[in-house]
C-alpha positions in Angstrom: -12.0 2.7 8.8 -10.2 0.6 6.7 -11.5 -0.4 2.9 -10.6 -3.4 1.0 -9.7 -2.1 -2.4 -9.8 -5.4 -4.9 -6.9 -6.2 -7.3 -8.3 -6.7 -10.7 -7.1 -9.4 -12.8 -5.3 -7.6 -15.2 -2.5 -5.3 -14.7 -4.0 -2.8 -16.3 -6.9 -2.6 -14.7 -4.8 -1.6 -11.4 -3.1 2.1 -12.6 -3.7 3.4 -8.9 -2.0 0.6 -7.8 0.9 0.8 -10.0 1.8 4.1 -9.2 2.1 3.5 -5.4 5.7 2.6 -4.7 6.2 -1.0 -4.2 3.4 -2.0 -5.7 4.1 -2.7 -8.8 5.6 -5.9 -8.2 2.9 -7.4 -5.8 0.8 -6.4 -8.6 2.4 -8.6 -10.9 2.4 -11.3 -8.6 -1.4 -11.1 -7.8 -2.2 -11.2 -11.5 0.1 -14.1 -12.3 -1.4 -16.1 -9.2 -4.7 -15.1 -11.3 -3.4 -17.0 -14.1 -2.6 -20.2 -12.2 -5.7 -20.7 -10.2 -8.3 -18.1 -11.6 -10.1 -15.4 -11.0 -13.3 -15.5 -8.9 -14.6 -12.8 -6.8 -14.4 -12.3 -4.1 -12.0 -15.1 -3.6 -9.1 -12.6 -5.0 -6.2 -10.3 -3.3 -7.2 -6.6 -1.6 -5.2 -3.7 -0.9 -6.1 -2.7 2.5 -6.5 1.3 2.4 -6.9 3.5 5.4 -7.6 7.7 5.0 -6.4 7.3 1.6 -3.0 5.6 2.6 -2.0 2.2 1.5 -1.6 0.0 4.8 -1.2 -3.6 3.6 -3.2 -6.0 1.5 -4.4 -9.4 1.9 -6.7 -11.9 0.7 -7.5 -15.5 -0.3 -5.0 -18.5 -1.9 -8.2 -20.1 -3.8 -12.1 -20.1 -3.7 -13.7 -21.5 -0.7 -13.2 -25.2 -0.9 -15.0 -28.1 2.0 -15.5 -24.9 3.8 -12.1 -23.9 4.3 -10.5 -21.3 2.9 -7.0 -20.2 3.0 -6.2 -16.5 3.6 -3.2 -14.3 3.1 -2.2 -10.9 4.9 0.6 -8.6 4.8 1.1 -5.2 6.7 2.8 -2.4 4.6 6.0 -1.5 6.3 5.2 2.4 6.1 2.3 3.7 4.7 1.4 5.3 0.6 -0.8 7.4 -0.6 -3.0 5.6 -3.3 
C-alpha cells in the first residue's frame, strides 16, 4: 500500500527526507513554493512511500479554488529507503 508522507513547511521539520538521496533539493523547492503561496493542509506536497521505499511524491499547486484544484505528481526514477 502506498502512504502519502506530508512535506512540512520548514526544512527542518523534514530530516527523513533530507537524508534520502535526491531529496534534498525537492525539499527546498516544496518549502520555497510554501513561502510563495502558503501553507495549508492538506493542500501541500507528499512523498509517496511504499514498504518503506521512497517511490515519488506529488501533491497540490494551491488550495482548492471554484472547485478546481491543480495537482502535481512525479514518479521516483528508482526507489530510497526513507
Amino acid at each position: 500500500m502506498i502512504t502519502l508522507v506530508p512535506i512540512a513547511r520548514r526544512m527542518e521539520d523534514n530530516t527523513a527526507f533530507a537524508a534520502v538521496p535526491g531529496c534534498a533539493e525537492i525539499l527546498a523547492m516544496n518549502v520555497q513554493y510554501y513561502d510563495m503561496i502558503g501553507y495549508r493542509p492538506p493542500w501541500i506536497g507528499y512523498f509517496a512511500e511504499e514498504k518503506s521505499l521512497f517511490i515519488g511524491l506529488g501533491g497540490f499547486k494551491g488550495a482548492l479554488f471554484l472547485s478546481v484544484c491543480p495537482l502535481y505528481i512525479s514518479r521516483c526514477p528508482r526507489t530510497h529507503n526513507l
